[in-house]
C-alpha positions in Angstrom: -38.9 86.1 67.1 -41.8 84.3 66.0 -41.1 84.8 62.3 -37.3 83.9 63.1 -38.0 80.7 64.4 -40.2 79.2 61.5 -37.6 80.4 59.8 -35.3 78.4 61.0 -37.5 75.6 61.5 -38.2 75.6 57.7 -34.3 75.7 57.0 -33.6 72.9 59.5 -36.4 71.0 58.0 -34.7 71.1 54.4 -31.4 70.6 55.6 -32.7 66.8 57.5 -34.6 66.1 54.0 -31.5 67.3 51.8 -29.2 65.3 54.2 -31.9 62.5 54.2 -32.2 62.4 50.5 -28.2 62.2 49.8 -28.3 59.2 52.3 -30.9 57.7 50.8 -29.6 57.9 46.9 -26.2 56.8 48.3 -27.6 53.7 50.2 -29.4 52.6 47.3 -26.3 53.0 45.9 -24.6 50.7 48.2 -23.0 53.8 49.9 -22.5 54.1 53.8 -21.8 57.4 54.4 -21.3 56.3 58.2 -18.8 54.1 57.5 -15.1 54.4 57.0 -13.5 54.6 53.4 -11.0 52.6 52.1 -9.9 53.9 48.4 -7.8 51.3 45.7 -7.6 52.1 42.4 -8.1 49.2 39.5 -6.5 49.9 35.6 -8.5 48.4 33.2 -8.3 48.1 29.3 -12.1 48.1 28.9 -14.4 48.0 31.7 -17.0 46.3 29.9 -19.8 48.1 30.6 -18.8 48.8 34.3 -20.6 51.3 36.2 -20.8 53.1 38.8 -22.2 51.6 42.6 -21.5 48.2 40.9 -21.0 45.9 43.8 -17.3 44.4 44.5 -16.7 40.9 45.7 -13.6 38.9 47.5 -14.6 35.5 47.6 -18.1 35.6 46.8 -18.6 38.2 49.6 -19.8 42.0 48.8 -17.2 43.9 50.2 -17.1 47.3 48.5 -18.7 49.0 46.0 -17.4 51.3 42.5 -17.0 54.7 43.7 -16.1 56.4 40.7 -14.7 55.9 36.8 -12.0 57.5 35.4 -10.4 57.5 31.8 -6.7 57.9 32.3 -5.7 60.4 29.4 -2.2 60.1 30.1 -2.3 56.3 29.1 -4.5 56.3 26.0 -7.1 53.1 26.5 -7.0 52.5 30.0 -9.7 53.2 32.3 -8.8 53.7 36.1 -12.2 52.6 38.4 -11.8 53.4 42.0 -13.5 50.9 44.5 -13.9 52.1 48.4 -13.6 48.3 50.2 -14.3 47.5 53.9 -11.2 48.9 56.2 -11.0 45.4 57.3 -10.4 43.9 54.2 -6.7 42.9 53.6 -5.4 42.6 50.0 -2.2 40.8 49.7 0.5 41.8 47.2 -0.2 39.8 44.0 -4.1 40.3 44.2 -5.5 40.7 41.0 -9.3 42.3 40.2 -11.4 40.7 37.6 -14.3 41.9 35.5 -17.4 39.1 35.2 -20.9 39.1 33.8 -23.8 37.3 33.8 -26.4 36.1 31.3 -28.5 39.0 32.3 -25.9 41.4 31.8 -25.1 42.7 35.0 -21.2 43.2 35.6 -19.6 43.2 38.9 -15.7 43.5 40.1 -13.9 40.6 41.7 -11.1 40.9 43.8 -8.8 37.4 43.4 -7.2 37.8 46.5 -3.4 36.3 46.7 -2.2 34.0 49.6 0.4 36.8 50.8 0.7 36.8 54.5 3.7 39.3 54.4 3.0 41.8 51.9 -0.4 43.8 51.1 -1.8 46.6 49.2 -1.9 50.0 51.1 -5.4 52.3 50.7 -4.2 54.4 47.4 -3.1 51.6 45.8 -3.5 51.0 42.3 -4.5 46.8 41.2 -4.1 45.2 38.1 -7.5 44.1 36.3 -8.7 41.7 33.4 -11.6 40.9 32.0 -13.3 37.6 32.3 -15.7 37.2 29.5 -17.7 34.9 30.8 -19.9 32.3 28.8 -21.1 35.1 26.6 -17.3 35.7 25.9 -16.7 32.3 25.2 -19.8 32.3 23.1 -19.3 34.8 20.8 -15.2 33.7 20.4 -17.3 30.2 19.3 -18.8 32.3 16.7 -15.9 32.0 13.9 -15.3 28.4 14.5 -19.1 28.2 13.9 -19.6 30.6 11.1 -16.8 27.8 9.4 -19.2 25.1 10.4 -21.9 25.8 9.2 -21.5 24.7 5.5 -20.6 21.6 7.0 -23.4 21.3 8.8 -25.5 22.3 5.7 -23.8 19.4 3.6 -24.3 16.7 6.4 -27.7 17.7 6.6 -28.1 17.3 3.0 -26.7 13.7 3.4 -28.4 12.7 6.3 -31.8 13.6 4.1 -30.8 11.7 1.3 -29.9 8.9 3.3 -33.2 8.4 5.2 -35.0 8.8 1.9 -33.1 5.7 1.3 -35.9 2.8 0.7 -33.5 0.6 2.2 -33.6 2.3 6.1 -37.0 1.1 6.7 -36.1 -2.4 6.1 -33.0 -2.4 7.8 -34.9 -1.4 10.8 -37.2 -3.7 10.1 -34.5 -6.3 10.5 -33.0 -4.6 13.5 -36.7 -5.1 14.8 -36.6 -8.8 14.1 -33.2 -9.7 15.1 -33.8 -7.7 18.4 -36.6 -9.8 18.7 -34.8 -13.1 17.9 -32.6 -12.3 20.6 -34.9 -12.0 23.1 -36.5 -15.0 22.2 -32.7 -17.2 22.6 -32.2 -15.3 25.4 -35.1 -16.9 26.5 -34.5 -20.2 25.9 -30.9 -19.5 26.9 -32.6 -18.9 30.6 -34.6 -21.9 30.0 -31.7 -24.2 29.6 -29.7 -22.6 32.5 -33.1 -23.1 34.6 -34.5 -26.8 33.3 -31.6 -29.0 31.5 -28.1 -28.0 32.6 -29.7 -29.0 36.4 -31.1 -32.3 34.6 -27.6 -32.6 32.7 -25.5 -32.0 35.8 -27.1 -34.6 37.4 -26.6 -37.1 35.0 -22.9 -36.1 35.0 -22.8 -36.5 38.6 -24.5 -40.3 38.3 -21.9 -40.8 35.3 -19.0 -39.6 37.7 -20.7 -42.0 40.5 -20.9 -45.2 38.2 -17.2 -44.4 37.4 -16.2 -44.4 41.0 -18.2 -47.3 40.9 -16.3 -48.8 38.4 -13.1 -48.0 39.5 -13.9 -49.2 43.0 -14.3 -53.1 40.8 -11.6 -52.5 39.4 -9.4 -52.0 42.3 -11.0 -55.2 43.1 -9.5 -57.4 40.4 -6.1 -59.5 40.9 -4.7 -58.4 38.1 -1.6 -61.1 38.8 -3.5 -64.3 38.6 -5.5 -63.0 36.1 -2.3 -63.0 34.4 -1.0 -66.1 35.3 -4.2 -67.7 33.7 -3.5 -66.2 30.6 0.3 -67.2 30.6 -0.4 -70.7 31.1 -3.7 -70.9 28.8 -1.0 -69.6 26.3 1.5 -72.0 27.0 -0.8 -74.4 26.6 -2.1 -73.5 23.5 1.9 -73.2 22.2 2.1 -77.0 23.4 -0.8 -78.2 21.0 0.4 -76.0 18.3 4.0 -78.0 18.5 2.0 -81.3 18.7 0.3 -81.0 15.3 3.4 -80.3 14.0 5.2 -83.3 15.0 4.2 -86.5 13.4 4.3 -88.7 16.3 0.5 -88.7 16.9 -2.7 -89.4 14.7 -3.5 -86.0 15.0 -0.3 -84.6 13.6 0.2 -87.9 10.9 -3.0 -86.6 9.1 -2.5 -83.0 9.1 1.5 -83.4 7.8 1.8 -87.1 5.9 0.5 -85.7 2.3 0.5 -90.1 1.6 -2.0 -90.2 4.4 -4.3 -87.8 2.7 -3.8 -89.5 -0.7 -4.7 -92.9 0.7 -7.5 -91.6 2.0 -8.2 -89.8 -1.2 -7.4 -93.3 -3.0 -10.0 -95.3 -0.9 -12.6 -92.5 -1.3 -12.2 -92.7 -4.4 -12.2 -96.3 -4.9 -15.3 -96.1 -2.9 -17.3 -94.5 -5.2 -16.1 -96.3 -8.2 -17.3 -99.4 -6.8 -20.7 -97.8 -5.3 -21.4 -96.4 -9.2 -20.5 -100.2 -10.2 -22.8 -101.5 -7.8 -25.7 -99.7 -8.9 -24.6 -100.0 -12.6 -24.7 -103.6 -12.0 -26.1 -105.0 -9.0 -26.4 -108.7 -10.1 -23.1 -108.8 -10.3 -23.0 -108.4 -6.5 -26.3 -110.2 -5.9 -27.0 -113.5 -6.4 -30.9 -115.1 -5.3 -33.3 -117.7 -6.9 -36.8 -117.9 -6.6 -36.2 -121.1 -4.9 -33.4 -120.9 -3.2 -30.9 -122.1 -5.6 -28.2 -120.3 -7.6 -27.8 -121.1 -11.4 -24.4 -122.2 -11.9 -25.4 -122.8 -15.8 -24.9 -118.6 -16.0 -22.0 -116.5 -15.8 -21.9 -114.0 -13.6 
């Protein structure tokens, strides 16, 4: 009985380390073996490196795991993968699964779930799946469009050399450098002039506006009407005198409109000086004296 029961011991013993082991491989795996199974089935065209115990997601949430991988022979190119999801888990009608990767590589099952509250997917159920490439996907579809581009590239390259070999690019950004200096200097004195003379000038505007009021205010002030009336009569005044040296009733008017006037006077001036040019031609003819007071009637004038 001794033997017998070491025996058994020993047997019991590698049946808990067996059992323990399977557990243990299968929760490394992601597998609960205490926990219900709930079995869909997901057709894929290429699994993309897919493999077993790859976890399963709904909304960012592990739900499931890859149970197993399947090449369907009867449909040439398609791969079946069976995924065991939480019980609780509902999949509306419409749900779609999606392969994703990462940059490391690592590929994992997403369930798009549908907003279905009628209808959902029953355990046994097969789901359609794609394939989301991911940015390595987009990536390598890049890799035409950039194989074409590349010449391109090459040749503006090329260009872009030639061009800053150019002489002329250093002095151009010498004259960037200048004129980006030149602007900060007006911008300067831009800021001066806001600052110093456009107070100083808006304050002589305001006096100029002040001495207008001013002026106005004066202005206002005049009587315009007798102003006026001083004018009117100065003017009829002066139209009065005008009319009087016209006429030829007065002295006035006589010697600016009898022409016989003027030539008298001309006459008489002129006689005038005939008689002064005599006169100091001939003055004894005029003057008459003796030494002694006595004229000499014996000589003819």
């Amino acid at each position: 009985m001794k033997g017998f029961n070491k025996e058994l011991k020993i047997g019991i013993t590698g049946i808990v380390a067996l059992f323990l082991l399977i557990y243990g491989i299968n929760y490394l795996k992601g597998v609960n073996l205490f926990k219900p199974s709930c079995y869909f089935y997901v057709q894929f065209e290429d699994i993309n490196g897919l493999a077993k115990s790859s976890p399963v997601f709904a909304d960012g949430f592990k739900v499931g795991f890859v149970n197993d991988l399947k090449y369907d022979y009867s449909k040439p190119g398609n791969v079946v993968v069976e995924i065991d999801v939480d019980p609780s888990l509902r999949i509306p009608k419409g749900t779609t699964a999606e392969l994703s990767s990462d940059l490391l590589g690592t590929v994992k099952l997403n369930l798009l779930l549908a907003n279905n509250p009628r209808e959902k997917y029953n355990a046994g159920d097969t789901i359609n799946g794609s394939v989301n490439a991911g940015a390595l996907g987009k990536a390598a579809e890049m890799i035409p469009a950039v194989e074409k581009l590349l010449p391109k590239l090459d040749s503006i390259m090329s260009s872009l050399n030639t061009l800053l070999a150019d002489p002329a690019i250093p002095a151009t950004l010498q004259n960037i450098k200048n004129l980006t200096a030149s602007l900060n200097n007006n911008s300067r004195q831009l800021e001066r002039i806001m600052h110093d003379d456009i107070p100083q000038l808006t304050g002589k505007l305001n006096e100029i506006g002040d001495n207008f009021a001013v002026i106005s205010s004066n202005l206002k002030q005049i009587d315009y009407a007798a102003t006026m009336n001083k004018v009117d009569e100065t003017l009829a005044n002066v139209q009065q005198i005008t009319a009087k040296l016209e006429k030829k009733d007065n002295t006035v008017g006589l010697l600016l409109n009898d022409p016989s006037l003027y030539n008298n006077l001309n006459q008489t001036a002129a006689n005038a000086a005939t008689l002064l040019e005599d006169l100091q031609s001939h003055p004894k003819r005029y003057v008459h004296f003796s030494v002694f007071g006595k004229k000499d009637k014996s000589r003819n004038p």
